[in-house]
LUMFI-204009 format. One line per field, with one value per atom (N, C-alpha, C): residue number from 1; atom name; x, y, z. Coordinates in pm, 1 decimal, padded with zeros to 6 digits. Example, Ala and Ser with C-alpha at 12.3 -4.5 7.8 and 13.67 -1.06 7.14 Angstrom:
mimi: (1;1;1;2;2;2)
dokol: (N;CA;C;N;CA;C)
x: (01319.0;01230.0;01320.0;01285.0;01367.0;01290.0)
y: (-00569.0;-00450.0;-00330.0;-00225.0;-00106.0;00003.0)
z: (00780.0;00780.0;00780.0;00708.0;00714.0;00787.0)
// end
This chain:
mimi: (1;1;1;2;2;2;3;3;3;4;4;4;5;5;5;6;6;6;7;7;7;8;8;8;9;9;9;10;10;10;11;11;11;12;12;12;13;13;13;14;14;14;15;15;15;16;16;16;17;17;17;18;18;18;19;19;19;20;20;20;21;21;21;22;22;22;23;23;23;24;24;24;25;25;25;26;26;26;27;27;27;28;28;28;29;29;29;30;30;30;31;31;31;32;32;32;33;33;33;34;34;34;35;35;35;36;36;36;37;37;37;38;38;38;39;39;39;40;40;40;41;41;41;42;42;42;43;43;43;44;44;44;45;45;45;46;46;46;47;47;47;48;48;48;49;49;49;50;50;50;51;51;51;52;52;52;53;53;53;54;54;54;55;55;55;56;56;56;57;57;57;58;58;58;59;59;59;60;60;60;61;61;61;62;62;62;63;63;63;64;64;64;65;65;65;66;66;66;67;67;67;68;68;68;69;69;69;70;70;70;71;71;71;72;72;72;73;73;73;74;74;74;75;75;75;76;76;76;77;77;77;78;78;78;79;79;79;80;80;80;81;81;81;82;82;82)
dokol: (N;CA;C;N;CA;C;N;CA;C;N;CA;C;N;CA;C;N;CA;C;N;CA;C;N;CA;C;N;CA;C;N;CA;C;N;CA;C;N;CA;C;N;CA;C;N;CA;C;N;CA;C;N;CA;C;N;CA;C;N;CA;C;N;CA;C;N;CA;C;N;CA;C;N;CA;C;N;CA;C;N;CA;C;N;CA;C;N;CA;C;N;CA;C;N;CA;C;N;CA;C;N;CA;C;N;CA;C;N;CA;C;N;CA;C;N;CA;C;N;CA;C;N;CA;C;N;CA;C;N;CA;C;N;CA;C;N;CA;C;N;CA;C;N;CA;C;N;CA;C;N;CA;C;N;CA;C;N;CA;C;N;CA;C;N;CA;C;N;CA;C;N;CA;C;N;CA;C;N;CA;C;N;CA;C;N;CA;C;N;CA;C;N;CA;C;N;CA;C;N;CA;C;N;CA;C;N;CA;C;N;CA;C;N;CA;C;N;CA;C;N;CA;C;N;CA;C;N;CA;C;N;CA;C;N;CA;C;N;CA;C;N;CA;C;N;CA;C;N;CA;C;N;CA;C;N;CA;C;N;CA;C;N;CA;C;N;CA;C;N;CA;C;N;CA;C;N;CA;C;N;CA;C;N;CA;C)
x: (13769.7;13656.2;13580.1;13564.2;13457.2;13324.1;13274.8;13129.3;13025.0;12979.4;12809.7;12705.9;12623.8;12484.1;12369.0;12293.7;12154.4;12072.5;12067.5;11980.7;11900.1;11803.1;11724.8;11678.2;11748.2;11763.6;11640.0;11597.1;11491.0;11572.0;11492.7;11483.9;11388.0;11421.6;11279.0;11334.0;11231.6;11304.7;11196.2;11241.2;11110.1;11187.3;11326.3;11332.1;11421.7;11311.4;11364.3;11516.8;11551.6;11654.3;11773.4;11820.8;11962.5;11907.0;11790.4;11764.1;11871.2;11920.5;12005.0;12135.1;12169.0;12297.8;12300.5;12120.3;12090.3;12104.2;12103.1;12076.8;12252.7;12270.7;12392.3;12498.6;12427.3;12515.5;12486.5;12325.6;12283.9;12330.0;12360.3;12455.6;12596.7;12702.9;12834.5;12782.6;12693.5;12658.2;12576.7;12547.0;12468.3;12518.9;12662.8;12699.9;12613.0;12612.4;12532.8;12387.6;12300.8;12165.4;12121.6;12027.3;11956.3;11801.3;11801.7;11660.7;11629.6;11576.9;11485.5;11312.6;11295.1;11134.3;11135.7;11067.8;11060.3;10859.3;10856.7;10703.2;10659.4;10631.4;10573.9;10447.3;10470.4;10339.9;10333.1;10262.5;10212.9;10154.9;10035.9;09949.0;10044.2;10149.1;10249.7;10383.3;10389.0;10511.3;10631.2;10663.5;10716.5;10803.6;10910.0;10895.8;10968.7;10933.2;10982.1;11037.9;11196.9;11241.9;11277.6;11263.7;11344.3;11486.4;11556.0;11643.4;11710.5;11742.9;11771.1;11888.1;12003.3;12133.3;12197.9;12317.1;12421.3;12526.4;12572.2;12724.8;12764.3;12921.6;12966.7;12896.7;12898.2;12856.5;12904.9;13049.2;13109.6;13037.0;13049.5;12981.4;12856.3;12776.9;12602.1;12605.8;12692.2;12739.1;12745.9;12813.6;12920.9;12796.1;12714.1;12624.1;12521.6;12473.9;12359.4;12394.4;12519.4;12547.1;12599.8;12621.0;12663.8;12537.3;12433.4;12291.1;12203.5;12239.2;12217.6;12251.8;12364.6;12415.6;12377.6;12255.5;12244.1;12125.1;12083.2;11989.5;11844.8;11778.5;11638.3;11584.1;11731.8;11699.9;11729.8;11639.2;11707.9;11711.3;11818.4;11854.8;11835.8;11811.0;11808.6;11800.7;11955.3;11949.0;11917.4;11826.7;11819.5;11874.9;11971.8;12015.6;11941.3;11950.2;11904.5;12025.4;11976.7;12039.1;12137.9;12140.7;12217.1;12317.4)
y: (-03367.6;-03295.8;-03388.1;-03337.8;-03421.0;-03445.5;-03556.5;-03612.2;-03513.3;-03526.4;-03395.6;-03467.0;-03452.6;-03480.0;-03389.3;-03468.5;-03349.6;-03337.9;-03224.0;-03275.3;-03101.0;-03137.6;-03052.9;-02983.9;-02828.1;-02805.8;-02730.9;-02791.4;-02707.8;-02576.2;-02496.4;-02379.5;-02301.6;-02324.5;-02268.2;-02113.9;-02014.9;-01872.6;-01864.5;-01870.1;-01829.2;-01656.7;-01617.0;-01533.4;-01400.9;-01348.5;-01301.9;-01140.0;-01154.6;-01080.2;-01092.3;-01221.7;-01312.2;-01315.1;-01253.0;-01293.7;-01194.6;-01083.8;-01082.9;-01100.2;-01188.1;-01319.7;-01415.2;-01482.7;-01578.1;-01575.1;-01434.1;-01435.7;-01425.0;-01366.7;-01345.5;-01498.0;-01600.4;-01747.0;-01772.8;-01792.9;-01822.6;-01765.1;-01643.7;-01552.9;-01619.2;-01602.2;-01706.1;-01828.6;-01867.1;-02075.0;-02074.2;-02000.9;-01945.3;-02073.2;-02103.2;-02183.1;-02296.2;-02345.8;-02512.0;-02519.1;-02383.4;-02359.1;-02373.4;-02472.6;-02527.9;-02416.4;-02361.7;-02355.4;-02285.8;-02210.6;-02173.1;-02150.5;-02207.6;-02155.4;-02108.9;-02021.6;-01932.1;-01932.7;-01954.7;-01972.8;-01898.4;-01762.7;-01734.4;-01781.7;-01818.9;-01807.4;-01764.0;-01629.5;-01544.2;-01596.8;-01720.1;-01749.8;-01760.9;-01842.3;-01866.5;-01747.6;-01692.6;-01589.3;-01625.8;-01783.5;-01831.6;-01812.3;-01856.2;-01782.9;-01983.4;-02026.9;-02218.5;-02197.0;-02230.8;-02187.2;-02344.2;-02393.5;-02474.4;-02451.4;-02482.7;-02482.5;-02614.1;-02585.6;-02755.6;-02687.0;-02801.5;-02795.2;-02908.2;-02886.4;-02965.9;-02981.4;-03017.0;-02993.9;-03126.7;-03083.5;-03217.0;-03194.1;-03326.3;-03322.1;-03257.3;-03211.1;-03111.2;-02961.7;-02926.2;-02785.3;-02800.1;-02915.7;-02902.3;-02880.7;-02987.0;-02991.6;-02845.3;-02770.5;-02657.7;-02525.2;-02532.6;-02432.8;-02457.2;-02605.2;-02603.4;-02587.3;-02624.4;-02584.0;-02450.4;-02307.9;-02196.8;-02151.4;-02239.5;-02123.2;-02172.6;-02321.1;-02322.6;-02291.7;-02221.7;-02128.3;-02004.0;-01932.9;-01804.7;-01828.8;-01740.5;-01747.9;-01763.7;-01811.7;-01831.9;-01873.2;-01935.2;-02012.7;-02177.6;-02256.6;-02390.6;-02465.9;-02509.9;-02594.1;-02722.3;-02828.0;-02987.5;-03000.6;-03096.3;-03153.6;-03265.1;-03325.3;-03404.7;-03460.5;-03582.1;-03603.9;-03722.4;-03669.5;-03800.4;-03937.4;-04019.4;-04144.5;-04143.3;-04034.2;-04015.1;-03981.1)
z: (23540.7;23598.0;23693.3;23789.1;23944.6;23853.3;23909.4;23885.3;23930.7;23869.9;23909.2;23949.9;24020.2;24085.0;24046.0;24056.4;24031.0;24152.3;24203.3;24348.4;24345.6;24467.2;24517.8;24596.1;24674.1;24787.9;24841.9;24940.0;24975.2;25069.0;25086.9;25145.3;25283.3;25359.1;25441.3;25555.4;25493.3;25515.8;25671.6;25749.3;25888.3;25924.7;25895.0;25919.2;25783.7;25761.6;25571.9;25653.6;25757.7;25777.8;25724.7;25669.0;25570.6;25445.2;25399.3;25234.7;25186.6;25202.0;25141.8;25112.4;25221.8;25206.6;25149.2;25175.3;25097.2;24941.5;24900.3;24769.8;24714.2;24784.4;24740.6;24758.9;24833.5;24816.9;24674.9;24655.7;24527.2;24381.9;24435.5;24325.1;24309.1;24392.5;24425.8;24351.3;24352.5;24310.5;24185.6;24136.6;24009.9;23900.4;23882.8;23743.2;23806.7;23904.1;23931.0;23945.9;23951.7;23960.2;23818.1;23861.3;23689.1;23708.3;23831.0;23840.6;24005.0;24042.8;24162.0;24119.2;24246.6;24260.7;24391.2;24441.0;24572.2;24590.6;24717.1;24735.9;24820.6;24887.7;24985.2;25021.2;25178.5;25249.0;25352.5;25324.1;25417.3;25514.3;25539.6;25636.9;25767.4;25733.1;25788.6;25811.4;25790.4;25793.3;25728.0;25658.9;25641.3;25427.8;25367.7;25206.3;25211.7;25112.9;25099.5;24951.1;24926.3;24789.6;24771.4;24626.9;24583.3;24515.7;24517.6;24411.1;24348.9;24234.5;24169.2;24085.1;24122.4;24111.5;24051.2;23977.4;23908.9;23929.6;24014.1;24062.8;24117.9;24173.1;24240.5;24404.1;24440.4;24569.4;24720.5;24669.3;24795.9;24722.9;24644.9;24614.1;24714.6;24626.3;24703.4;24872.7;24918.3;25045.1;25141.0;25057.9;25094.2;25070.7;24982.4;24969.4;25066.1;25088.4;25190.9;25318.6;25374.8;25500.7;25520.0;25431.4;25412.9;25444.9;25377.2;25386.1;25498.6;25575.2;25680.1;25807.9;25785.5;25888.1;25924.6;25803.4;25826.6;25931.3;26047.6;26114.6;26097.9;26135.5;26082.8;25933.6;25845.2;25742.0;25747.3;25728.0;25726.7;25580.0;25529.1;25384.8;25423.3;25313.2;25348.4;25180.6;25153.6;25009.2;24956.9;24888.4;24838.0;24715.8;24709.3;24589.4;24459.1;24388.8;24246.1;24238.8;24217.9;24172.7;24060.3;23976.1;23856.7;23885.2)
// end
């Protein structure tokens, strides 16, 4: 079995027209999701999700650049030392 990472993907929705692609990656990636938090802010027009994940590092890889491909969403992962 591949080594797992724990890391933390941010989320930033400026355009909610792919949320329901978005959701549906997160659905597909569900076994490595330890966790989402989703934040709207209205002032901004903007929705800022976390998600925190367990997987090997091509999964994490492979989900943040899937969901940074959809238009008007941008992903950026951060990984843990563990």
């Amino acid at each position: 079995m591949e080594q797992t990472r724990v890391a933390m993907l941010a989320v930033v929705v400026e355009n909610p027209a792919h949320i329901e692609k978005l959701n549906q990656l997160l659905h597909e990636y569900r076994q490595y999701i330890i966790g989402r938090m989703g934040i709207p802010y209205d002032k901004r027009g903007i929705s800022l999700i976390s998600v925190a994940l367990d997987a090997p590092t091509g999964i994490i890889s492979a989900l943040s650049g899937k969901i940074g491909m959809l238009d008007g969403i941008t992903a950026k992962a951060v990984y843990s030392k563990l």
